[in-house]
LOMI-783571 format. One record per residue (C-alpha): residue in three letters; x, y, z. Coordinates in steps of 0.2 Angstrom, whole numbers, padded with zeros to 4 digits, always signed. Layout:
BEGIN
ALAXYZ...
//
This chain:
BEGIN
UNK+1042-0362-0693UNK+1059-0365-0696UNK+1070-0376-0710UNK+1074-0388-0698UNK+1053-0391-0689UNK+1046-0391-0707UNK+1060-0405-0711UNK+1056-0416-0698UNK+1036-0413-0701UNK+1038-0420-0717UNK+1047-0434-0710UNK+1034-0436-0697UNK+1025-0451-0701UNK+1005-0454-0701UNK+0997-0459-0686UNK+0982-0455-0675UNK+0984-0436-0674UNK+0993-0433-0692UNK+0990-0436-0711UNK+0999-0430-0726UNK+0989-0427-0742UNK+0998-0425-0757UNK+0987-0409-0765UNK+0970-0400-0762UNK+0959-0410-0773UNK+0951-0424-0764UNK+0945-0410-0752UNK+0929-0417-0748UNK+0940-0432-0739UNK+0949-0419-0730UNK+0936-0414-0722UNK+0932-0430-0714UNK+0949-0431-0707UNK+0945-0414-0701UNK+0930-0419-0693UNK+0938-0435-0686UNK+0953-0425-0678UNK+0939-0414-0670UNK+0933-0430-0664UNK+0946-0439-0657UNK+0963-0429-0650UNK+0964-0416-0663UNK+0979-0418-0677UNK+0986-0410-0691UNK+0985-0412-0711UNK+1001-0407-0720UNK+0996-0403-0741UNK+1008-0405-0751UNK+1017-0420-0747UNK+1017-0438-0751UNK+1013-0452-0737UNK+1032-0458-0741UNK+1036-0440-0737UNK+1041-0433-0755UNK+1038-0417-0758UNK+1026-0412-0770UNK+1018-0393-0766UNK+1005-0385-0770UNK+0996-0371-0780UNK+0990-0355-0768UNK+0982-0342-0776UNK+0977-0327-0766UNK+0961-0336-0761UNK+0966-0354-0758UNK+0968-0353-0737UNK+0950-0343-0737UNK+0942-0355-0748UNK+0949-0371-0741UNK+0943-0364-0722UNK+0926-0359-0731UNK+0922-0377-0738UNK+0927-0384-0720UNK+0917-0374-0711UNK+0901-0376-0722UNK+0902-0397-0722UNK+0904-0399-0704UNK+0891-0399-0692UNK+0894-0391-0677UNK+0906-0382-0688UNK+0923-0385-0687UNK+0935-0368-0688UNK+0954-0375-0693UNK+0969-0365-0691UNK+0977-0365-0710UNK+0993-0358-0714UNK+1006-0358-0727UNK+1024-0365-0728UNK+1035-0364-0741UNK+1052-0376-0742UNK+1063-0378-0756UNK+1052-0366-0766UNK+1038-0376-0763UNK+1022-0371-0755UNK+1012-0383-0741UNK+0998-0380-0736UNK+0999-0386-0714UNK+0978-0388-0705UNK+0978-0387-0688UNK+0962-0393-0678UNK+0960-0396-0660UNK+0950-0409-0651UNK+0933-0402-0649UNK+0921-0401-0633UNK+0907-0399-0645UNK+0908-0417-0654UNK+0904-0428-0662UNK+0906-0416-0676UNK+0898-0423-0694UNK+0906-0420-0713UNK+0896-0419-0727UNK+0883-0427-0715UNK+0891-0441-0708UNK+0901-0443-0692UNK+0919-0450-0694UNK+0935-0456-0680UNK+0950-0458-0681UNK+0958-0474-0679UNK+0976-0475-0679UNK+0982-0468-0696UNK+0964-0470-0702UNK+0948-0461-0705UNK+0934-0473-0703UNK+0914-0468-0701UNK+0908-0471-0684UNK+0894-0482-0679UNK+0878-0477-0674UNK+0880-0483-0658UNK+0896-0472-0655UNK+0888-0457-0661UNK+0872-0461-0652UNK+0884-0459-0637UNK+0892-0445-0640UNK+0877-0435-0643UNK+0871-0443-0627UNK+0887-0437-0617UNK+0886-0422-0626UNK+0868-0416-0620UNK+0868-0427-0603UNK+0864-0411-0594UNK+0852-0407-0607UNK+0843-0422-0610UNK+0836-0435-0595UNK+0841-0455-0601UNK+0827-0459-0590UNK+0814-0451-0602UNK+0821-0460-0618UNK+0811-0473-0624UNK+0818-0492-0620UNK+0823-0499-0638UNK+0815-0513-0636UNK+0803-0515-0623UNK+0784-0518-0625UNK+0769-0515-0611UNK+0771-0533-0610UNK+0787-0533-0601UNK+0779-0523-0589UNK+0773-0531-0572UNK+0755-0525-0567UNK+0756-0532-0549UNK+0772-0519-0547UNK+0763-0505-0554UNK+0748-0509-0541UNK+0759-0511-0526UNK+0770-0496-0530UNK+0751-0484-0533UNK+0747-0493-0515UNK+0761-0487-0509UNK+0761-0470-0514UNK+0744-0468-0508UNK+0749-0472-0490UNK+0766-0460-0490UNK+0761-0446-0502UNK+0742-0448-0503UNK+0742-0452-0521UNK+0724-0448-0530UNK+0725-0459-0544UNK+0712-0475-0551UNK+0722-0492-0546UNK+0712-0500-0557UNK+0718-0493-0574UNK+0726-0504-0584UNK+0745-0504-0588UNK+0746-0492-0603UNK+0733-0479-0591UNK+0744-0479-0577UNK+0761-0476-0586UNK+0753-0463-0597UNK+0747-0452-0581UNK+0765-0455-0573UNK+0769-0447-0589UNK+0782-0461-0591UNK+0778-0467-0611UNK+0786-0456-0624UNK+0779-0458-0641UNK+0767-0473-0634UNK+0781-0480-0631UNK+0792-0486-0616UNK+0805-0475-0607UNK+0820-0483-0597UNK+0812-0477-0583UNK+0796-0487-0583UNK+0806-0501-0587UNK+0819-0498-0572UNK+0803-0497-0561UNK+0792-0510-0566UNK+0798-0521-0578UNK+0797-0539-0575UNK+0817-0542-0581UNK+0825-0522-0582UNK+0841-0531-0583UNK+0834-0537-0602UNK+0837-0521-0609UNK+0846-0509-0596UNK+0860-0521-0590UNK+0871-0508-0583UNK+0855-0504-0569UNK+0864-0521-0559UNK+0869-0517-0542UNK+0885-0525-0539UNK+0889-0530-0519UNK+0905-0537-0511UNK+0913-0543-0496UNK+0931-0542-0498UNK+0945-0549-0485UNK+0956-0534-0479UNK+0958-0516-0483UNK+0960-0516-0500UNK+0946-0523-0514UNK+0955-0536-0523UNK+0948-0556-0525UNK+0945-0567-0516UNK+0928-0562-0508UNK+0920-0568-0495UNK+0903-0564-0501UNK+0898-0557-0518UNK+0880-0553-0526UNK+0875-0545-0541UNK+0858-0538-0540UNK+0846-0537-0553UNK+0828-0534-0553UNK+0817-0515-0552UNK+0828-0501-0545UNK+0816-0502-0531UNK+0818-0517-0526UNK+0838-0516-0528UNK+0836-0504-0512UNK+0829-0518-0499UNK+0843-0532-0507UNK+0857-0520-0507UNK+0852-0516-0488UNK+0852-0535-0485UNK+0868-0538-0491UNK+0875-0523-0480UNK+0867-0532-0465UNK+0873-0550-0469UNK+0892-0543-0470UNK+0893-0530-0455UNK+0893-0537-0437UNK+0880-0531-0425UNK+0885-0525-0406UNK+0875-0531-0388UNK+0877-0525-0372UNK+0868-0520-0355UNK+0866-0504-0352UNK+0865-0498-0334UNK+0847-0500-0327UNK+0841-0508-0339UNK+0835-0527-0341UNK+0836-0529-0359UNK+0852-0528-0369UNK+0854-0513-0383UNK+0860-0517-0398UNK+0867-0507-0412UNK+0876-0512-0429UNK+0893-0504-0434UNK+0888-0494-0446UNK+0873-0483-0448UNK+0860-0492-0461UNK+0849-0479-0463UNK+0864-0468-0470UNK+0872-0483-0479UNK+0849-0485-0486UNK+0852-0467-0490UNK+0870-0466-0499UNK+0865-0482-0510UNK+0849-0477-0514UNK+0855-0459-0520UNK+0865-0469-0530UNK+0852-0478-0538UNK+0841-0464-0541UNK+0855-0453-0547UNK+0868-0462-0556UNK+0873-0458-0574UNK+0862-0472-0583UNK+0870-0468-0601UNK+0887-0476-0593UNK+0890-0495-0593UNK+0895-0494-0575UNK+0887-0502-0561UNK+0882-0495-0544UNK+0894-0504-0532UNK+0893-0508-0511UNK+0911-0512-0507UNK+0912-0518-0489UNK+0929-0520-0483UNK+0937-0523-0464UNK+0941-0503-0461UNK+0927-0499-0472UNK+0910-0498-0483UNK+0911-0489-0501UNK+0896-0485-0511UNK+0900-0480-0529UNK+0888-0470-0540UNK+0892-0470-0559UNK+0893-0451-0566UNK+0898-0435-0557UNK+0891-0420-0551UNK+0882-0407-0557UNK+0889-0394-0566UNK+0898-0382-0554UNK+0896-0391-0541UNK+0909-0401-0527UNK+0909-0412-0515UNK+0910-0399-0502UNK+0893-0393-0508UNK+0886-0410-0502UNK+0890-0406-0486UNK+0879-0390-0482UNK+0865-0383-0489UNK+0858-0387-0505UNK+0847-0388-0518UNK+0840-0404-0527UNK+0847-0405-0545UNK+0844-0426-0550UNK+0850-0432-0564UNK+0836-0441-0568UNK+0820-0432-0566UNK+0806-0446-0569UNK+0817-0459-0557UNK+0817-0445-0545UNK+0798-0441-0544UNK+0793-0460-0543UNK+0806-0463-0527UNK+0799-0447-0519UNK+0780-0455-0522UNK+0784-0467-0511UNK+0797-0459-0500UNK+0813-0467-0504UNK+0820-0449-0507UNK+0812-0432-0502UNK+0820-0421-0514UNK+0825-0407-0506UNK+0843-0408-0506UNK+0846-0414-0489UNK+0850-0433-0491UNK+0868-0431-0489UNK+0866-0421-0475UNK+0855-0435-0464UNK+0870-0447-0470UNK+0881-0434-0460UNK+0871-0432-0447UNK+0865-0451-0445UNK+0884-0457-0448UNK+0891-0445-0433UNK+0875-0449-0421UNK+0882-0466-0423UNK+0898-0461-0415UNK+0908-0462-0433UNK+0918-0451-0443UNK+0909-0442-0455UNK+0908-0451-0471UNK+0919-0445-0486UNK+0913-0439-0503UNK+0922-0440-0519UNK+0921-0436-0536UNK+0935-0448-0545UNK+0928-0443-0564UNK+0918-0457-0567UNK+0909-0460-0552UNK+0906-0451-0535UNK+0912-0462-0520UNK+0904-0462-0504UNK+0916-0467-0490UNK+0908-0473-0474UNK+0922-0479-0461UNK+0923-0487-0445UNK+0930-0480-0429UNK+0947-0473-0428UNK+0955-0486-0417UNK+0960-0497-0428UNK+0960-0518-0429UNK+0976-0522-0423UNK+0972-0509-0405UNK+0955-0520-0405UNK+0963-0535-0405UNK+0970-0532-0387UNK+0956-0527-0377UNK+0944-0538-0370UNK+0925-0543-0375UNK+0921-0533-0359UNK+0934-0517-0364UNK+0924-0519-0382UNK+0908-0516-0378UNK+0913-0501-0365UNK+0920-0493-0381UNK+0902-0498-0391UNK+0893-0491-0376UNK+0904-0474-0377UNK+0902-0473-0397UNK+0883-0472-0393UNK+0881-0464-0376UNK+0895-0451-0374UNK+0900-0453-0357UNK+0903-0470-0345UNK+0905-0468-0327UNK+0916-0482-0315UNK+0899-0486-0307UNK+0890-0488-0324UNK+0902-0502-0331UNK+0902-0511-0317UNK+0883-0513-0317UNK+0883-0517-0336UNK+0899-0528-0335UNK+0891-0540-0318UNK+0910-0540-0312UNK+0919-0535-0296UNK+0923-0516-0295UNK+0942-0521-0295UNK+0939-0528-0312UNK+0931-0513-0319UNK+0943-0501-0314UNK+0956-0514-0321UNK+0948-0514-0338UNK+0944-0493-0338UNK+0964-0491-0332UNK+0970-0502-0345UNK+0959-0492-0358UNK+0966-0476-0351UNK+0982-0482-0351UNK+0982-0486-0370UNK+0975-0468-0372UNK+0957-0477-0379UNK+0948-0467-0366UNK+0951-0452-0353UNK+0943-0446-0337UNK+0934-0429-0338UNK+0929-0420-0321UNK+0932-0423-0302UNK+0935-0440-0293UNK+0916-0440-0286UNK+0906-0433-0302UNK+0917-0438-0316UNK+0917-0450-0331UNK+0927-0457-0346UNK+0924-0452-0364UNK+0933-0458-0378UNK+0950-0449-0383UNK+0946-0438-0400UNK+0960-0442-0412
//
């Protein structure tokens, strides 16, 4: 290090990711600054110097760098392995400790985990370590088998536990006594820990989940426009069993997209078809439900917007996995294994890796693009969006013109003939409205005069 860095070290002042100590005897509080570096961004402790910046030095013996990284490395739990060197100015010896941020923390010294907070070391609380150990091991450990701090059998609903055994009977042909008591049934769906609750018994049955688990809400909203900013025009937070949260969420959907009629051709009653796929919207939210990152204070979100629904799922994916592995074949890794087995009882999920892959498949049959999958770091986000042709080209065409498109989504291929017979209008005023969609390069004609059709343009 030259003359001129170690000067302006020593003028550097304390802060969040450095600390001067004036000599090496108050070692024991060193290695809680150590620990909170490890903890927090990493930092550096320069030894030797005031926290006016005066320079004091200090005494190194042959031993003192080994010693010094010895008495860290045995106080800290994971153990912590500094980088220590020596720096001598204006005869002067310092002693310069080195640690980066660690991806094994929280890291404890002397038995006690420690941040860093500005220029200050303070102790964590046991609610901030709690959740780092829980990030920590989130692969390792499932927050659905923890026990509910708090909750007693009493907070469980008995009519719940019944409807969901019916239920299982009748979709998986569930063998088990419906006339066990509460304590019975939870212990043989092995979801008690210790005798006592875990968060998913409580997400599945309780009578008010949202008591102790307040981040299992569902959050719904209709906003105005293309981008989610207030006002809405509908908004809904759902609380209540996970369970049930699949049905409302589904409601909400359908009171905030439109619903398409027409007539098709030889046929007396009109077909109707929503804009958007429910079953794969049903599948994208409750994925969502059933996988989302419980341990984070995030909610599961439906976002319905004019070009657009979004269904956001707190977490992220499994390790080495990407978005493109959602799109083709793959196993079933869930997040949260007891959640998991209860919605496969009763056939809300299948487990077999393929729900993504019927969201595809459901999503295209309905004439849309694919949906989108992303992983923005804290949440995966599920884009379903409408048809290509946008508002603004809607706008022009008439009621007749919108339901020939509806009619092409679903059916692939119109003929001059066909419209006419689902429109009830002069043949001049079909071929007018299939010209006029041709001419805006909506729809082209495919094959002779006599056998031909239109199809929509793929953009």
């Amino acid at each position: 290090m030259t003359k001129q860095a170690i000067t302006k070290l020593i003028k550097q002042p304390e802060s969040e990711t450095f600390e001067k100590k004036p000599s090496l005897s108050d070692i024991g509080r060193m290695v809680e600054v150590v620990s909170s570096f490890a903890n927090s961004k990493g930092g550096k402790i320069l030894v030797g110097v005031s926290d006016k910046g005066k320079v004091i030095g200090v005494d190194i013996s042959k031993n003192t760098v080994e010693r010094l990284t010895d008495t860290i490395i045995d106080h800290t739990d994971p153990k912590i392995y500094p980088e220590i060197s020596t720096i001598t100015t204006d005869d002067k010896n310092l002693v310069l400790i080195s640690v980066k941020p660690s991806s094994q923390k929280p890291h404890t010294a002397n038995g006690r985990p420690f941040k860093r907070v500005g220029k200050n070391t303070k102790t964590m609380s046991q609610g901030e370590y709690e959740s780092l150990l829980l990030e920590k091991n989130k692969d390792k450990m499932q927050f659905d088998a923890f026990e509910c701090k708090g909750a007693k059998l009493t907070d469980i609903d008995k009519n719940k536990i019944k409807e969901f055994l019916a239920r299982a009977k009748r979709e998986r042909r569930l063998k088990m006594n419906q006339n066990l008591g509460v304590k019975e049934t939870l212990t043989k769906l092995n979801l008690l820990v210790n005798n006592k609750l875990t968060n998913a018994a409580v997400l599945m049955f309780g009578k008010e989940p949202q008591r102790f688990l307040v981040q299992s809400e569902v959050r719904c909203a209709k906003f105005k426009g293309t981008v989610a900013v207030k006002p809405f025009i509908d908004m809904r937070v759902i609380e209540g069993t996970i369970d049930e949260q699949i049905d409302l969420a589904e409601k909400f959907i359908m009171n905030n997209i439109k619903k398409s009629a027409w007539l098709v051709p030889g046929q007396v009653k009109r077909s109707e078809k929503w804009e958007y796929p429910l079953d794969a919207l049903r599948e994208a939210v409750t994925n969502a439900i059933c996988h989302r990152d419980y341990s984070s204070t995030s909610n599961v979100q439906v976002r319905i917007l004019d070009d657009r629904i979004e269904v956001w799922n707190p977490g992220s994916l499994p390790e080495g996995w990407t978005v493109d592995t959602l799109k083709k074949k793959h196993e079933s890794k869930p997040k949260n294994h007891l959640i998991a087995k209860l919605f496969f009882m009763v056939k809300n999920i299948e487990q077999w890796g393929t729900g993504t892959l019927e969201m595809i498949k459901e999503t295209v049959k309905h004439g849309l693009p694919e949906p989108e999958f992303e992983d923005i770091g804290t949440s995966i986000v599920v884009t379903f969006r409408k048809y290509k042709l946008t508002e603004e080209v809607l706008k022009g065409l008439n009621q007749r013109q919108r339901e020939a498109i509806e009619f092409l989504r679903l059916h692939k291929e119109l003929t001059t003939s066909e419209y006419q017979e689902m429109i009830n209008k002069p043949l001049v005023t079909a071929r007018r409205d299939l010209l006029d969609l041709k001419k805006k390069k909506i729809i082209e004609y495919t094959g002779s005069l006599k056998t031909g059709y239109y199809r929509l343009v793929s953009k």
